[in-house]
PAZAPA-4460 file (N, C-alpha, C; in steps of 0.05 Angstrom, whole numbers, plus 32768, in hexadecimal, padded with zeros to 4 digits):
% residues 66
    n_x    n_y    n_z   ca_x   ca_y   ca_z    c_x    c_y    c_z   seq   type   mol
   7E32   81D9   7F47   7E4D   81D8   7F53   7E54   81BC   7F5B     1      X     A
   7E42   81A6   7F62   7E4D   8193   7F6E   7E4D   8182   7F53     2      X     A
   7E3B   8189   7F41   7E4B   8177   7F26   7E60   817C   7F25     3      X     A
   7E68   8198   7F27   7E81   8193   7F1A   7E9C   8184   7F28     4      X     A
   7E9A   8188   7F3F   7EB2   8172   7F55   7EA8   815D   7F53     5      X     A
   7E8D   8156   7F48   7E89   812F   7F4D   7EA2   8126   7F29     6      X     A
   7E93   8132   7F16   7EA7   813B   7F00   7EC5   8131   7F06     7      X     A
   7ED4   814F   7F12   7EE4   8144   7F1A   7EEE   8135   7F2E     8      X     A
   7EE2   812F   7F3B   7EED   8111   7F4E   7EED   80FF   7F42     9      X     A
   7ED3   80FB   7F2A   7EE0   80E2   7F18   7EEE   80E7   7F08    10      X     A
   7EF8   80F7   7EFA   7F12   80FD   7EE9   7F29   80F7   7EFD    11      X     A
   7F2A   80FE   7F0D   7F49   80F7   7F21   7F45   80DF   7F28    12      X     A
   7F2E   80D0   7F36   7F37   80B4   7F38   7F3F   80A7   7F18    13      X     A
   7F30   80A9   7F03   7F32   8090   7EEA   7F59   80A8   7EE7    14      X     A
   7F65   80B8   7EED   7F81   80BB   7EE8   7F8F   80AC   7EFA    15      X     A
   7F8D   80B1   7F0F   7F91   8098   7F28   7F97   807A   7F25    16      X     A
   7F80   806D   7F17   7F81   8053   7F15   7F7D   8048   7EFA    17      X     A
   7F91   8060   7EE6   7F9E   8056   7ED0   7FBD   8048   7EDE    18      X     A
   7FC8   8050   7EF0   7FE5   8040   7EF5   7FDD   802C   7F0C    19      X     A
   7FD3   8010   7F0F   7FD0   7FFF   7F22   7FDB   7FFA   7F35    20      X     A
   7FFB   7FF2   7F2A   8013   7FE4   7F38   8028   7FE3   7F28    21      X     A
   803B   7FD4   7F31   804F   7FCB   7F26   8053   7FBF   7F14    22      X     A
   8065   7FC2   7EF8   8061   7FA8   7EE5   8077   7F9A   7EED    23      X     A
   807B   7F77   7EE7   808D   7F6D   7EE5   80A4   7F74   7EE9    24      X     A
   80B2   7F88   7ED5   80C7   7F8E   7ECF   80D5   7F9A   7EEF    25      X     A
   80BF   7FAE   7EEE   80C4   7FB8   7F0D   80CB   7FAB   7F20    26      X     A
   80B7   7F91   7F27   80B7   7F7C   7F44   80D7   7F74   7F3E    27      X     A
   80DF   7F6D   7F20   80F6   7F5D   7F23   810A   7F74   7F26    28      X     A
   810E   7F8A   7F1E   8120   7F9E   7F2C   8122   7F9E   7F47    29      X     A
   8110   7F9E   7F4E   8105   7FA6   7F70   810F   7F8D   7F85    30      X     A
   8109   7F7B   7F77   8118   7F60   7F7C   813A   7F5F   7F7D    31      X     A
   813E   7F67   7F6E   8159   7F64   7F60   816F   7F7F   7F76    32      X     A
   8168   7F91   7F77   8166   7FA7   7F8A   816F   7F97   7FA6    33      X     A
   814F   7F8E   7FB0   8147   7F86   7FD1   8163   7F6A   7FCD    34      X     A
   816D   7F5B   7FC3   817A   7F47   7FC6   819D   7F51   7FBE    35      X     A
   819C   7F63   7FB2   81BB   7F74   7FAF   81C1   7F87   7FCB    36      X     A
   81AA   7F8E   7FD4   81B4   7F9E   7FF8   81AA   7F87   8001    37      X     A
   81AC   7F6C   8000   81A5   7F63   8015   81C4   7F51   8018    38      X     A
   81C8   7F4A   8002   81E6   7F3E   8004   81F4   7F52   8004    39      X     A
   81F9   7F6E   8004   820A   7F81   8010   820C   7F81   802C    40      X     A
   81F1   7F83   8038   81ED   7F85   8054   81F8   7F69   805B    41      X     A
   81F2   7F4E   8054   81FB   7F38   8066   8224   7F38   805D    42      X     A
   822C   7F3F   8049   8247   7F48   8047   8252   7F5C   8056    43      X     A
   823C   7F71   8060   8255   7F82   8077   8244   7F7C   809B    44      X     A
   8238   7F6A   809E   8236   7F5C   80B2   8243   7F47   80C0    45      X     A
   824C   7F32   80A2   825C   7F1E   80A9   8276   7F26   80A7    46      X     A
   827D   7F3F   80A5   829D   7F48   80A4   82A9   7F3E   80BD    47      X     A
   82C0   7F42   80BA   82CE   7F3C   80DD   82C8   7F4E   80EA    48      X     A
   82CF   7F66   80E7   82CD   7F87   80F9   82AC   7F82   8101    49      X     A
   82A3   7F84   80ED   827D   7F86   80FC   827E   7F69   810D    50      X     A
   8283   7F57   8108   827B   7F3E   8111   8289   7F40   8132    51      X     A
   8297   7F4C   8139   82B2   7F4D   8152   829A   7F5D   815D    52      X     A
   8294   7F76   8150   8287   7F8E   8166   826D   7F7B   816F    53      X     A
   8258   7F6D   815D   8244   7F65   815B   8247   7F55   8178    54      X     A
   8268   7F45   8173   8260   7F30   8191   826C   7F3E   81A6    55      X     A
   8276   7F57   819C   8281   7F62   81BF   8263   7F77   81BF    56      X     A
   8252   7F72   81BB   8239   7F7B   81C4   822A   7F6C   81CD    57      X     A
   8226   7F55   81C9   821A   7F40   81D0   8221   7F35   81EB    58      X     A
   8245   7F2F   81EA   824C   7F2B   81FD   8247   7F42   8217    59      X     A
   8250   7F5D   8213   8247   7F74   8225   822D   7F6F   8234    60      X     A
   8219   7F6D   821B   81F9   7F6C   8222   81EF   7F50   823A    61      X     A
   8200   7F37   823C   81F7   7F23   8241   8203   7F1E   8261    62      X     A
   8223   7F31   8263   822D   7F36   827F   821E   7F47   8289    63      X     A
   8217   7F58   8278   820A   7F77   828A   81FE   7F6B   82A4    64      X     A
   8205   7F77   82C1   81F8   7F72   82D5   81D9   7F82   82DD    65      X     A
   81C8   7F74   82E4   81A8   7F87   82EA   81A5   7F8C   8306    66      X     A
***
């Protein structure tokens, strides 16, 4: 019986670590992705409307009395 799970434990790992990582192609998607939301996000940050609320929070936060 325990042949047979040592068996398969190595059959599931060598299926396991047929896929490593990432190829290339991927990183530069993934890249390409992480830098398209990232200039979305700094485009509706630097808007006026977000940028107004951002400093009437700041400002709120910095009067607040303790």
């Amino acid at each position: 019986m325990n042949r047979k799970i040592r068996k398969a434990a190595v059959r599931v790992r060598r299926v396991c670590r047929q896929d490593t990582g990432m190829v290339t192609s991927e990183y530069a998607m993934g890249i390409i992705a992480a830098v398209g939301f990232a200039l979305l996000l700094y485009e509706v940050v630097t808007s006026g409307q977000v940028r107004a609320e951002l400093q009437g929070i700041v400002k709120r936060a910095l009067s607040a009395r303790m």
